[in-house]
VOLUM-41493 format. One record per residue (C-alpha): x, y, z negated; residue number from 1; residue in three letters. Coordinates in steps of 0.02 Angstrom, whole numbers, plus 50000, padded with zeros to 5 digits. Each point is the difference from the previous one (the first is absolute). Layout:
residues N
<pt><px>X</px><py>Y</py><pz>Z</pz><k>NUM</k><r>ala</r></pt>
...
//
This chain:
residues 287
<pt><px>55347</px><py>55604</py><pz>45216</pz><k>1</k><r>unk</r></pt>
<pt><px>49989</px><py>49844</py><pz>49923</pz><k>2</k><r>unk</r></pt>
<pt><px>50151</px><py>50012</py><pz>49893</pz><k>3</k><r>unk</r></pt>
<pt><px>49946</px><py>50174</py><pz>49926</pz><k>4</k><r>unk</r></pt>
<pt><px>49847</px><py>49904</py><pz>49942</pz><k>5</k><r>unk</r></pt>
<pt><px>50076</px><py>49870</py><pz>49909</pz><k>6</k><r>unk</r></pt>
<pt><px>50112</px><py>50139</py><pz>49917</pz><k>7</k><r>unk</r></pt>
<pt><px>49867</px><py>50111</py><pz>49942</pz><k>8</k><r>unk</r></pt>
<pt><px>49910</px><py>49883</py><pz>49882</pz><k>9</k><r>unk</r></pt>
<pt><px>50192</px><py>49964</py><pz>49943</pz><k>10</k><r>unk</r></pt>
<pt><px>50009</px><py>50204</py><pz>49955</pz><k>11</k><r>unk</r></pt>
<pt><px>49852</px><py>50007</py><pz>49912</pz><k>12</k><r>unk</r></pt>
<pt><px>50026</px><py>49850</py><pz>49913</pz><k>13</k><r>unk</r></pt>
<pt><px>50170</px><py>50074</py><pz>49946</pz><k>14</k><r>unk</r></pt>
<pt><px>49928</px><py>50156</py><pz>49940</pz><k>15</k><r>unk</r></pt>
<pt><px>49855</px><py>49921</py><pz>49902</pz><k>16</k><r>unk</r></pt>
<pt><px>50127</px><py>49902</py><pz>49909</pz><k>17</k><r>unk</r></pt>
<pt><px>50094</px><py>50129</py><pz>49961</pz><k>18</k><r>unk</r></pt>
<pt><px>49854</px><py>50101</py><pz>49938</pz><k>19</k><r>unk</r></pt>
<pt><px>49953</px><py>49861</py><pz>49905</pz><k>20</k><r>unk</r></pt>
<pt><px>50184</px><py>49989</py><pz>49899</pz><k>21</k><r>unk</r></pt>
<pt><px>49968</px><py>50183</py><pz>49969</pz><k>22</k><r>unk</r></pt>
<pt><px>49858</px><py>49986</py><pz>49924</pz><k>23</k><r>unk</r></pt>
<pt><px>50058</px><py>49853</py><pz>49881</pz><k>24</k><r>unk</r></pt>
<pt><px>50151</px><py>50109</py><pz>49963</pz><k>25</k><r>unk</r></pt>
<pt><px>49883</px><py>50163</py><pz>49950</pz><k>26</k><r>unk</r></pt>
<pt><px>49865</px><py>49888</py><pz>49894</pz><k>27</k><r>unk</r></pt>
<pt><px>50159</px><py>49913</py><pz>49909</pz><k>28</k><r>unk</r></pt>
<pt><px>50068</px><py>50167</py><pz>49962</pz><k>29</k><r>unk</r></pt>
<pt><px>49840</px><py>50078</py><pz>49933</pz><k>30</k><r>unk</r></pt>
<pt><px>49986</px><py>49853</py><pz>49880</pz><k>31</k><r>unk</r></pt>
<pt><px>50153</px><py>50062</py><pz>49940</pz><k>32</k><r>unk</r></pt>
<pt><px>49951</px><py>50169</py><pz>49989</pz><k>33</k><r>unk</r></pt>
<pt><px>49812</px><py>49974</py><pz>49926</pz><k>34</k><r>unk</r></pt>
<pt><px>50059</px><py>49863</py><pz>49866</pz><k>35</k><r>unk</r></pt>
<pt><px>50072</px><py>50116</py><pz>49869</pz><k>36</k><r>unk</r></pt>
<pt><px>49831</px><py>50113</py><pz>50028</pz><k>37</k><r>unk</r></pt>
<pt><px>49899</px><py>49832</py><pz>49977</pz><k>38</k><r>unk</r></pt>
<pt><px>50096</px><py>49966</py><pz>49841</pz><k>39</k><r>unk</r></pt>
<pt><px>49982</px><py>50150</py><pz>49925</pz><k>40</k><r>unk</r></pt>
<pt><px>49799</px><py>50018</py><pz>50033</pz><k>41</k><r>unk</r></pt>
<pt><px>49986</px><py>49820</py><pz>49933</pz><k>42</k><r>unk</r></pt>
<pt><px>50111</px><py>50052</py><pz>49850</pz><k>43</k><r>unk</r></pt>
<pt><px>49895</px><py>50149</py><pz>49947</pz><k>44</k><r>unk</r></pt>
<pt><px>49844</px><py>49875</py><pz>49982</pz><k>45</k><r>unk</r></pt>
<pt><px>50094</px><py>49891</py><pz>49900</pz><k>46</k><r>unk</r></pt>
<pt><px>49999</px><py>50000</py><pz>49819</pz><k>47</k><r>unk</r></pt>
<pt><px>50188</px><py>49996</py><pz>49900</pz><k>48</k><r>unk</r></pt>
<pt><px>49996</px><py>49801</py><pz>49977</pz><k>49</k><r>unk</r></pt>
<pt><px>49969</px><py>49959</py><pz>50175</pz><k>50</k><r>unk</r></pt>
<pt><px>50133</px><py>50153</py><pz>50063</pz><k>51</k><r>unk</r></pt>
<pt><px>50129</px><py>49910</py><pz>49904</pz><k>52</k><r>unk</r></pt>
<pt><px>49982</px><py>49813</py><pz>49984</pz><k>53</k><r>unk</r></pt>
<pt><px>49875</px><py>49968</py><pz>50126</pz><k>54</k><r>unk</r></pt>
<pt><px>50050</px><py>49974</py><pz>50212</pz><k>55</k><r>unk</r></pt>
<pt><px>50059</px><py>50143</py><pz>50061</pz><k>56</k><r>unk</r></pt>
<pt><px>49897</px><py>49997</py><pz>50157</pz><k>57</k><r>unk</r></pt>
<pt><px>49849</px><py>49915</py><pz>49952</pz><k>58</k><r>unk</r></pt>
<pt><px>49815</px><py>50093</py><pz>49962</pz><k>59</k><r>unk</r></pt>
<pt><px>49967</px><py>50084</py><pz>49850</pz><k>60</k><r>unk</r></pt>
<pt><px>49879</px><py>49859</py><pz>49879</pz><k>61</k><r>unk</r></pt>
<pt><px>49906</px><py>50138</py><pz>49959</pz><k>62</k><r>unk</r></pt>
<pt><px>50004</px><py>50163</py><pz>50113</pz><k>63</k><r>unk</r></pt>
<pt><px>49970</px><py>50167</py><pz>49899</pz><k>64</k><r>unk</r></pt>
<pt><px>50012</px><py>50156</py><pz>49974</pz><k>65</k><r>unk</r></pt>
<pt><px>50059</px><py>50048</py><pz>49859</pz><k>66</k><r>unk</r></pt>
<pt><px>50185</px><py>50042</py><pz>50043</pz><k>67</k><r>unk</r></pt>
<pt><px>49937</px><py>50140</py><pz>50113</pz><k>68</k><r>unk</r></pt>
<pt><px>49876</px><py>50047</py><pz>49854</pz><k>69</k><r>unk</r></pt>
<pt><px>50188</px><py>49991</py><pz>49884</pz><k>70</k><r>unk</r></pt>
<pt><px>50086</px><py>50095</py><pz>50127</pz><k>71</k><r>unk</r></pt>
<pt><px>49891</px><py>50135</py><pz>50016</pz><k>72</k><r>unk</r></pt>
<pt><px>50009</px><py>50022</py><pz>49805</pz><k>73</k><r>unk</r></pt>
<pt><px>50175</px><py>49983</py><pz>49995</pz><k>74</k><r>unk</r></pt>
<pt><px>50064</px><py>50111</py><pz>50154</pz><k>75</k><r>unk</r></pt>
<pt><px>49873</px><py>50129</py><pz>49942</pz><k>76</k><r>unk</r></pt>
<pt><px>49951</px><py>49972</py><pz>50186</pz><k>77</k><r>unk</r></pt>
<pt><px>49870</px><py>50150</py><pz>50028</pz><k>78</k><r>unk</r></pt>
<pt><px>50146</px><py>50123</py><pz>49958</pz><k>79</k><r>unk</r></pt>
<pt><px>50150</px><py>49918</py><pz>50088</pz><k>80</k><r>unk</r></pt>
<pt><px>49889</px><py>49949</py><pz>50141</pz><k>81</k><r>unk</r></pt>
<pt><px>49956</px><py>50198</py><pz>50027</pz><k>82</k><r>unk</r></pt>
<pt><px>50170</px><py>50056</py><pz>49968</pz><k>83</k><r>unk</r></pt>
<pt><px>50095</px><py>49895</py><pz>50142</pz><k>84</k><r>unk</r></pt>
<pt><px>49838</px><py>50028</py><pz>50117</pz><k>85</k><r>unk</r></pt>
<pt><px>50051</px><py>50196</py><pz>49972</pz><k>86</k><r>unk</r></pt>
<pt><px>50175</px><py>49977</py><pz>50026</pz><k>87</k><r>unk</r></pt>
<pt><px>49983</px><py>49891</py><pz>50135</pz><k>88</k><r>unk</r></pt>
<pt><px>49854</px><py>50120</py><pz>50093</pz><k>89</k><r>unk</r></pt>
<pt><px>50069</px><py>50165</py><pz>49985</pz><k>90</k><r>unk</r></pt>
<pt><px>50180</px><py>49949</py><pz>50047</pz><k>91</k><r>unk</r></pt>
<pt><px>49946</px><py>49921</py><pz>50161</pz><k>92</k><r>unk</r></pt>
<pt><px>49873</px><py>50139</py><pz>50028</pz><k>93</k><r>unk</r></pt>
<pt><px>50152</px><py>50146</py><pz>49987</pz><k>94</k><r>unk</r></pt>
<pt><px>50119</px><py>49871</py><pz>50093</pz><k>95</k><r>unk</r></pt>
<pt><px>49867</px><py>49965</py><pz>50143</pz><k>96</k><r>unk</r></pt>
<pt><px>49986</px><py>50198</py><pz>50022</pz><k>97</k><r>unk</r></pt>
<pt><px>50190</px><py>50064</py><pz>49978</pz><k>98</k><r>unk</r></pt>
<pt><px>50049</px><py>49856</py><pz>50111</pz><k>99</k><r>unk</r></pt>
<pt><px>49901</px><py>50001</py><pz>50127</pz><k>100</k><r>unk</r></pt>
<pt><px>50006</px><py>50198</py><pz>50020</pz><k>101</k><r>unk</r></pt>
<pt><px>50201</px><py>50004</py><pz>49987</pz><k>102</k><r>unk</r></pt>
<pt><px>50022</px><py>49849</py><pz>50126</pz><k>103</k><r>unk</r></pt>
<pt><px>49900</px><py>50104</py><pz>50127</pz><k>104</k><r>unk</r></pt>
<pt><px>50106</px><py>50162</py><pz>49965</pz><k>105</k><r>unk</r></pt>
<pt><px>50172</px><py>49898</py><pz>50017</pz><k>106</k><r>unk</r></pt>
<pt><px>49943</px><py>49880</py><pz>50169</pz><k>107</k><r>unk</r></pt>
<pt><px>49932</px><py>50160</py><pz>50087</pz><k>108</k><r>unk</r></pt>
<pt><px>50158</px><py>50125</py><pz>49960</pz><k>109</k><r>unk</r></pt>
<pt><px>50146</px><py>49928</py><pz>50074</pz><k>110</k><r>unk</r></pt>
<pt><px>50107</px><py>50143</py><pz>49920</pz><k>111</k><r>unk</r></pt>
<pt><px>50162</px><py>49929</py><pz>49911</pz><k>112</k><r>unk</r></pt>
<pt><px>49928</px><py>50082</py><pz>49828</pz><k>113</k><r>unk</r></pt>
<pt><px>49842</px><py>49849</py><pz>50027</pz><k>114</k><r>unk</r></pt>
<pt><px>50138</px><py>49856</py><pz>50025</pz><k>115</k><r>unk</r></pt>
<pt><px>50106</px><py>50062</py><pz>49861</pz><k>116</k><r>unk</r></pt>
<pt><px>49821</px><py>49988</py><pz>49872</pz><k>117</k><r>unk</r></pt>
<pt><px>49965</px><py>49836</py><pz>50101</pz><k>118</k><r>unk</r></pt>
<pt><px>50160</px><py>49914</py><pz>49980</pz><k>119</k><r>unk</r></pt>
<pt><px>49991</px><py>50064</py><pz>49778</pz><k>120</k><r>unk</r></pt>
<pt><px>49840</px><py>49904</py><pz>49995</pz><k>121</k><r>unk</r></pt>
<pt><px>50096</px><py>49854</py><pz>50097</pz><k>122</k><r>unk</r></pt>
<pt><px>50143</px><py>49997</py><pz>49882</pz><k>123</k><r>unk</r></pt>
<pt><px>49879</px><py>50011</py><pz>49833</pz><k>124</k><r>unk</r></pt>
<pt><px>49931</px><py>49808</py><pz>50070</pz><k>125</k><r>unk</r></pt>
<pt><px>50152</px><py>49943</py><pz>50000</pz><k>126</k><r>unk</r></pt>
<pt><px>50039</px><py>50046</py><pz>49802</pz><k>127</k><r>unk</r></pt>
<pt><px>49914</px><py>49868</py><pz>49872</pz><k>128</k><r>unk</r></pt>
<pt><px>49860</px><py>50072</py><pz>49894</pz><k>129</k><r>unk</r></pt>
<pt><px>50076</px><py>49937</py><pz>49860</pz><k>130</k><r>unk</r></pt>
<pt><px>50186</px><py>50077</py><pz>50023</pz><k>131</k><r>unk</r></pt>
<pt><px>49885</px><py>50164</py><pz>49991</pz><k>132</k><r>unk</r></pt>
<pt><px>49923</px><py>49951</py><pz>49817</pz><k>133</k><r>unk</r></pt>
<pt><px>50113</px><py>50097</py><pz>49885</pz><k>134</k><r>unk</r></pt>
<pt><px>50008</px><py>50161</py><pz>50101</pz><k>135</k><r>unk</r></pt>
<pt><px>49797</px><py>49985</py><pz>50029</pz><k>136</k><r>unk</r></pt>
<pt><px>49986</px><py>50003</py><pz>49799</pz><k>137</k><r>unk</r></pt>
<pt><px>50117</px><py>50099</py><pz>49987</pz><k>138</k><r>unk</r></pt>
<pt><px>49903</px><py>50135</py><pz>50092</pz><k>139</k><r>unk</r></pt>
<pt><px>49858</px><py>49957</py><pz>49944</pz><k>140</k><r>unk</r></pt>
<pt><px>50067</px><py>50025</py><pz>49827</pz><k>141</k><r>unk</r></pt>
<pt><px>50060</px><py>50160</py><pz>49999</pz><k>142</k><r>unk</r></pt>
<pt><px>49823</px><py>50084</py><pz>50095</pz><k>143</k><r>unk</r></pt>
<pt><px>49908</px><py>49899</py><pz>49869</pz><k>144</k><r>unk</r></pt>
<pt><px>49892</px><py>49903</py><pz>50126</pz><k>145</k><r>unk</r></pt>
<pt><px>50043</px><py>49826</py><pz>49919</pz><k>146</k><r>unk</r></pt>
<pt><px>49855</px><py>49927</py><pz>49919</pz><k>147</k><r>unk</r></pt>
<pt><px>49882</px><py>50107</py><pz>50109</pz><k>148</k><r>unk</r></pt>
<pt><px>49872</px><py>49925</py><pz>50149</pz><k>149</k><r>unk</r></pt>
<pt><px>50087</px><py>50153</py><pz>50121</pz><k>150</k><r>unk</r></pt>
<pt><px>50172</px><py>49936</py><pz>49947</pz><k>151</k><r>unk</r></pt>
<pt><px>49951</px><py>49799</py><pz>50052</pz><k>152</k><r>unk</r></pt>
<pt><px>49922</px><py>50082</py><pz>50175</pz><k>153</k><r>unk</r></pt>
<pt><px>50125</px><py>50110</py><pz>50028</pz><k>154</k><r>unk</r></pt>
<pt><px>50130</px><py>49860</py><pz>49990</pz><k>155</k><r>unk</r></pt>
<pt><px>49916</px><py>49878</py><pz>50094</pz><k>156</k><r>unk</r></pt>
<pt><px>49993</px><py>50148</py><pz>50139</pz><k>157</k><r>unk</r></pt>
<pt><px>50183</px><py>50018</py><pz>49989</pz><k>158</k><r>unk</r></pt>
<pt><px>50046</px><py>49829</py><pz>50016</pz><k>159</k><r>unk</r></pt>
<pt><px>49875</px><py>49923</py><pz>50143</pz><k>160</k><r>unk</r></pt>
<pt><px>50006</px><py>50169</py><pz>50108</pz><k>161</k><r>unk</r></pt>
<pt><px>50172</px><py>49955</py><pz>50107</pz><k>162</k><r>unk</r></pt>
<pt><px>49902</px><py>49853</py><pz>50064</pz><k>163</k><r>unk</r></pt>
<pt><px>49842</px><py>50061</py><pz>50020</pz><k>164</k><r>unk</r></pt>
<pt><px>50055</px><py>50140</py><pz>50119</pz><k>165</k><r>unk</r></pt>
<pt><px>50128</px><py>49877</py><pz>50098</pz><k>166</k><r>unk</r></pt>
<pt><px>49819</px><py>49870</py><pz>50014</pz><k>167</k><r>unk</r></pt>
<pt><px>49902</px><py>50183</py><pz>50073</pz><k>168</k><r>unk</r></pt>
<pt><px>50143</px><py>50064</py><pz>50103</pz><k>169</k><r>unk</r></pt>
<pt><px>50025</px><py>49827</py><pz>50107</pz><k>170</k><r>unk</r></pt>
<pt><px>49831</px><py>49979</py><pz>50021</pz><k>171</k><r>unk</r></pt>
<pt><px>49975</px><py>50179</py><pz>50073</pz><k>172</k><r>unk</r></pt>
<pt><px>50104</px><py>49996</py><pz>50138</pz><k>173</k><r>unk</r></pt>
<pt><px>49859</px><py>49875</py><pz>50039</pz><k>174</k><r>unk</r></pt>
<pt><px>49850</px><py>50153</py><pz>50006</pz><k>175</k><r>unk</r></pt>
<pt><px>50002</px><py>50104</py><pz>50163</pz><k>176</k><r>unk</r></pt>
<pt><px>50065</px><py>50176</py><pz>49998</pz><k>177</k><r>unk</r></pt>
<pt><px>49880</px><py>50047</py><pz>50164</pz><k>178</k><r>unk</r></pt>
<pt><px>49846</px><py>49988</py><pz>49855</pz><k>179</k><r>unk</r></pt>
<pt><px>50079</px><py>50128</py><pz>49880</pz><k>180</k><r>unk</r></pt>
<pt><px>50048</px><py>50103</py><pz>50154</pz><k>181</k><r>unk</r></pt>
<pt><px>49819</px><py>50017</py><pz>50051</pz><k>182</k><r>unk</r></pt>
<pt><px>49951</px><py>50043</py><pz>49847</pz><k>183</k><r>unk</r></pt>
<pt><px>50110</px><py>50146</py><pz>49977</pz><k>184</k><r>unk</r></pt>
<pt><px>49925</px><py>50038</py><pz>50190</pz><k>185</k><r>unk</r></pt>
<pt><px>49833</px><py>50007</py><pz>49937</pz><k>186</k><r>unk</r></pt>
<pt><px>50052</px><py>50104</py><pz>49857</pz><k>187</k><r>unk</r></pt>
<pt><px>50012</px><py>49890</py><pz>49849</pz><k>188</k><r>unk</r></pt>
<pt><px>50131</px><py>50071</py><pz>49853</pz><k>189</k><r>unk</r></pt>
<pt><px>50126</px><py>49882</py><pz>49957</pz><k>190</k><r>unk</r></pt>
<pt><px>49905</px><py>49913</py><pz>49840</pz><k>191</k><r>unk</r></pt>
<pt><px>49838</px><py>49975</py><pz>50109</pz><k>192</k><r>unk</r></pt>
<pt><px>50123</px><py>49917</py><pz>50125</pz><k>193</k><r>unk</r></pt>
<pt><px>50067</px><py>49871</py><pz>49862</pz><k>194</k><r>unk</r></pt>
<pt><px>49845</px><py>49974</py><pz>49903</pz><k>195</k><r>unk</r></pt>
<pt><px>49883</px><py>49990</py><pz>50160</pz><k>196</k><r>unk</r></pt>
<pt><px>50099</px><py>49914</py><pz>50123</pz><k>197</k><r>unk</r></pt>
<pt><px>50159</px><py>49916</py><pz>49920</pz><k>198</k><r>unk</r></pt>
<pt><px>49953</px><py>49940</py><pz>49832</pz><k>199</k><r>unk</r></pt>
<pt><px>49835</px><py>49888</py><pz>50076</pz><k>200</k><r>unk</r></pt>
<pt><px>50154</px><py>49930</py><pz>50106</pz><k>201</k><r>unk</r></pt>
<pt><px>50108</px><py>49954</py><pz>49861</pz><k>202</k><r>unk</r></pt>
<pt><px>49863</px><py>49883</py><pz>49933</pz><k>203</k><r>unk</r></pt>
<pt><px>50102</px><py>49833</py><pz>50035</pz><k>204</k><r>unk</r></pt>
<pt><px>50151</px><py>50067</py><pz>49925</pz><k>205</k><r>unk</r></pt>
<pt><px>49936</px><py>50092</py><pz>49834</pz><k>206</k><r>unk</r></pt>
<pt><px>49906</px><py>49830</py><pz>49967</pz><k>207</k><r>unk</r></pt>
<pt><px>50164</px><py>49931</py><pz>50005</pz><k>208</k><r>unk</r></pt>
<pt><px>50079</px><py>50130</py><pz>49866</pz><k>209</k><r>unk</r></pt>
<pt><px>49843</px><py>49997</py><pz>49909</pz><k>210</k><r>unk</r></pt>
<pt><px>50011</px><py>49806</py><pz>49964</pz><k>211</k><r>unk</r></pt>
<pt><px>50198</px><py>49960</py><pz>49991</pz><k>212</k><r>unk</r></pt>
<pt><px>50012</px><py>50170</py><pz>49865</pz><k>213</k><r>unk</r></pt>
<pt><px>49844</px><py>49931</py><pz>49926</pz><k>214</k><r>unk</r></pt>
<pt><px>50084</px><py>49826</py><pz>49963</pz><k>215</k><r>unk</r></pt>
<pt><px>50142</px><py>50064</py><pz>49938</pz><k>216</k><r>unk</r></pt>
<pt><px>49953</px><py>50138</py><pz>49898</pz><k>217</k><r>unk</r></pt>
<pt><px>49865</px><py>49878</py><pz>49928</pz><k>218</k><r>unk</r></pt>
<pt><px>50104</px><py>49872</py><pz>49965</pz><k>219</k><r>unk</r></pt>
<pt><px>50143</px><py>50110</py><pz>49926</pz><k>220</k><r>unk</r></pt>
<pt><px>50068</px><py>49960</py><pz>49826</pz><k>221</k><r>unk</r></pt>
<pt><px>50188</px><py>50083</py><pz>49988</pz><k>222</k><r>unk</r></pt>
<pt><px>49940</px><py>50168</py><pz>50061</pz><k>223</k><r>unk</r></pt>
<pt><px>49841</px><py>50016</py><pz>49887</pz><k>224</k><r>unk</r></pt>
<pt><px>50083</px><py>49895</py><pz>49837</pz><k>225</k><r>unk</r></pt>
<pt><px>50137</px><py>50133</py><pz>50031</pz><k>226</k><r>unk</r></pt>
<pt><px>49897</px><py>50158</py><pz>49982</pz><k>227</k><r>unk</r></pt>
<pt><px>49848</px><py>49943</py><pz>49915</pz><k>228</k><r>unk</r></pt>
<pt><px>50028</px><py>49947</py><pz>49809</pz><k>229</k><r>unk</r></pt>
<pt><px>49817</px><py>50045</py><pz>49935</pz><k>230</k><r>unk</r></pt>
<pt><px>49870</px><py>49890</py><pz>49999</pz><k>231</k><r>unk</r></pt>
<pt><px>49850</px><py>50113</py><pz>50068</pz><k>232</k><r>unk</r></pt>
<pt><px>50107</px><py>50019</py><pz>50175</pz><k>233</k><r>unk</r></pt>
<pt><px>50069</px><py>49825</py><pz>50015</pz><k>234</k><r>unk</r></pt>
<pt><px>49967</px><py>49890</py><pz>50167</pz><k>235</k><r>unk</r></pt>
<pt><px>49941</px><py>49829</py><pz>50011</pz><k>236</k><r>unk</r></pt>
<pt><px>50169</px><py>49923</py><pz>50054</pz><k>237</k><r>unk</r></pt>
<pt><px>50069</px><py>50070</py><pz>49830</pz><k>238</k><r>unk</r></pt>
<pt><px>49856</px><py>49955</py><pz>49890</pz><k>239</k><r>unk</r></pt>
<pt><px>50006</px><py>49818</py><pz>50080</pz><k>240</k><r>unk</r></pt>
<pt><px>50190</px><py>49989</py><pz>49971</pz><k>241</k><r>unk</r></pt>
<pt><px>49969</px><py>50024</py><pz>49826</pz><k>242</k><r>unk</r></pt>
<pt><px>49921</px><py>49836</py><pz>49998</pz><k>243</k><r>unk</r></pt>
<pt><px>50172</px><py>49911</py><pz>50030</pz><k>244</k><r>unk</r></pt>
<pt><px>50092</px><py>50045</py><pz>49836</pz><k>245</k><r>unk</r></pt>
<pt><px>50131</px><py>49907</py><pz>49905</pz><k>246</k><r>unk</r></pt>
<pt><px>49871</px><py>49972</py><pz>49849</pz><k>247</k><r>unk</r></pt>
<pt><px>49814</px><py>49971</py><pz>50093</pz><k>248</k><r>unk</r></pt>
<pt><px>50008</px><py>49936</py><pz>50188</pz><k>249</k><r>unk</r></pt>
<pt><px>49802</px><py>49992</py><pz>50039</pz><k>250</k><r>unk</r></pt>
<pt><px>50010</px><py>49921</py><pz>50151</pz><k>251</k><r>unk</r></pt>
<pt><px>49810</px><py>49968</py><pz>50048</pz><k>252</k><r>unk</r></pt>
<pt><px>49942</px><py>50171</py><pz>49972</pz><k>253</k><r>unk</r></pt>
<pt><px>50173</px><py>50075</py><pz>50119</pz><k>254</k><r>unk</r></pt>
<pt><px>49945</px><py>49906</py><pz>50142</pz><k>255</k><r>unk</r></pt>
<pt><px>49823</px><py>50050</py><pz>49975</pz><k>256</k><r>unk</r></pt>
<pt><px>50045</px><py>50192</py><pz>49998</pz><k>257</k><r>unk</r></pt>
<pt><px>50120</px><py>49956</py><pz>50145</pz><k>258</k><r>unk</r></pt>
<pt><px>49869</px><py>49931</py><pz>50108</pz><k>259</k><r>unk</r></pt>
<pt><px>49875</px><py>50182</py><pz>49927</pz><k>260</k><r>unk</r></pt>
<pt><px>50157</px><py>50101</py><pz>50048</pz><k>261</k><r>unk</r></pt>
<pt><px>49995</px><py>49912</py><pz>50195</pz><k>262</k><r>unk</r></pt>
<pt><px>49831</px><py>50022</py><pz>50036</pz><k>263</k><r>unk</r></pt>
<pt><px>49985</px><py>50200</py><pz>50054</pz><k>264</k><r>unk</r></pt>
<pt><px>50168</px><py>49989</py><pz>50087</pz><k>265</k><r>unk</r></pt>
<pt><px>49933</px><py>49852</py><pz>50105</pz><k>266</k><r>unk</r></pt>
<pt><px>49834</px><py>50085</py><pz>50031</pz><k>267</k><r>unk</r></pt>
<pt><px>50103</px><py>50152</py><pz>50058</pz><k>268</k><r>unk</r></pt>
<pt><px>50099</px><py>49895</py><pz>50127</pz><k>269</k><r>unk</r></pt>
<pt><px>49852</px><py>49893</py><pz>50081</pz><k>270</k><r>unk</r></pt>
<pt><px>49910</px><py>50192</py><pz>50026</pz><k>271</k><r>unk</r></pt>
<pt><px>50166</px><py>50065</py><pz>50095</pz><k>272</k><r>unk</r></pt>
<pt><px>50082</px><py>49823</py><pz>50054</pz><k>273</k><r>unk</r></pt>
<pt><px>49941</px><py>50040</py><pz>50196</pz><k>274</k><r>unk</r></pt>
<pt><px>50064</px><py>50183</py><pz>49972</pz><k>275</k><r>unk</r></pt>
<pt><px>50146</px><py>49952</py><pz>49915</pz><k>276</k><r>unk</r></pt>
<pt><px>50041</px><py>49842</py><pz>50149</pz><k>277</k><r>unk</r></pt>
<pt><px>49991</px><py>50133</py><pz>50147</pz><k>278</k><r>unk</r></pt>
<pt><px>50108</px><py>50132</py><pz>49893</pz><k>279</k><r>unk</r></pt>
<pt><px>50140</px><py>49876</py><pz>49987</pz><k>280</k><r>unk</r></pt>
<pt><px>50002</px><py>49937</py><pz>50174</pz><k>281</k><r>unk</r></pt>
<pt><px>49973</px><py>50170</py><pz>50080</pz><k>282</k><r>unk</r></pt>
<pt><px>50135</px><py>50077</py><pz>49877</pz><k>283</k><r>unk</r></pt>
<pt><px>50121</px><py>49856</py><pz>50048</pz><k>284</k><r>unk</r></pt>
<pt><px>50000</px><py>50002</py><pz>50173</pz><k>285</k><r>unk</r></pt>
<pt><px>49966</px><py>50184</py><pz>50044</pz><k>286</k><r>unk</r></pt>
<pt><px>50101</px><py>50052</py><pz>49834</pz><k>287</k><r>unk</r></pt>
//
């Protein structure tokens, strides 16, 4: 008895050390990963003297506002800002839906017809999006939706939906058949079934799709610089890469439109983040 009291304070001692070396680890890693968002929030208040000979880490002299003033002049913001908002809403919107209604047809039909579909969507994750660039346009081309808000959304679909429906199918092995069976006891048709019963379950996992597509198709600048060349349906990414050119690099005003382009997406994420935590876990280890 009295040796298994001497070793327990030993145990815990143990673990809180080792707790404590975790920690240290985590906080020096998010240094590393919050320093180049630190820089560039403290660049976009500085003015093009301090950006260039002043310290690259210390305080603006002078915080203002006038690069995010410049960069909504320059970005024409109120018009790119709207255009990747309705990119980025109605392609997770139509990916949320198709998604999450064909991963519940292909888990629930075990038929070798479902596995075949299953196992396409499978192989189109493994293929790059941009090995798929030339035949995209090329497509796109030919029906004459290049240059057209349904031709951006429809290729956004078509690129992000192999994923999206591999994301809903793991995760709905994870919702229990008996529900839907009840339902169909009590005499619900096969939409009131989905829409009533499986798609409140799905919450966790379509705030997953809804922020990962959201980030990417936000953030996009091959796909949308590749079918977009007019400036009334440009994004922000390709407005702001127009700020790095090989005669003008306006340095000040590209962070401050980086750090205007950040914003939504972040709000998006903190709104879903507990969603989008139990959708990954779940999907991982029930998947």
């Amino acid at each position: 008895m009295a040796k298994s009291k001497d070793q327990a304070p030993t145990e815990k001692q143990k673990y809180t050390r080792g707790t404590l070396v975790m920690q240290i680890i985590v906080f020096i890693s998010s240094l590393f990963f919050l320093a180049p968002l630190f820089i560039i929030v403290n660049y976009s208040f500085k003015t093009r003297r301090e950006l260039f000979l002043g310290n690259p880490i210390a305080l603006p002299e002078n915080p203002s506002w006038d690069n995010y003033i410049s960069a909504f002049e320059k970005l024409n913001l109120s018009t790119t800002f709207f255009n990747t908002f309705f990119y980025t809403a109605v392609s997770v919107a139509i990916l949320a839906i198709v998604c999450g209604s064909a991963a519940w047809a292909i888990a629930r039909n075990k038929g070798k017809v479902y596995k075949l579909i299953y196992f396409y969507f499978i192989v189109g994750i493994l293929i790059p999006a941009q090995a798929l660039f030339l035949p995209i346009y090329i497509v796109g081309f030919r029906t004459g939706i290049v240059n057209t808000r349904f031709g951006v959304i429809l290729m956004y679909i078509a690129t992000n939906i192999s994923f999206g429906i591999f994301l809903m199918t793991s995760f709905m092995s994870t919702v229990p058949v008996e529900l839907e069976e009840a339902a169909r006891i009590d005499g619900c048709s096969i939409y009131r079934t989905y829409f009533s019963i499986v798609f409140p379950l799905l919450k966790p996992a379509m705030a997953t799709l809804i922020i990962m597509q959201s980030f990417q198709i936000w953030n996009d600048y091959l796909m949308s610089s590749l079918f977009v060349s007019t400036n009334r349906l440009r994004t922000m990414t390709v407005s702001i890469q127009a700020l790095f050119s090989q005669q003008t690099s306006d340095y000040s005003t590209a962070f401050a439109a980086i750090v205007l382009s950040v914003l939504p997406i972040a709000i998006l994420f903190v709104s879903l983040q507990r969603y989008f935590i139990k959708g990954m876990t779940v999907g991982a280890v029930k998947g």
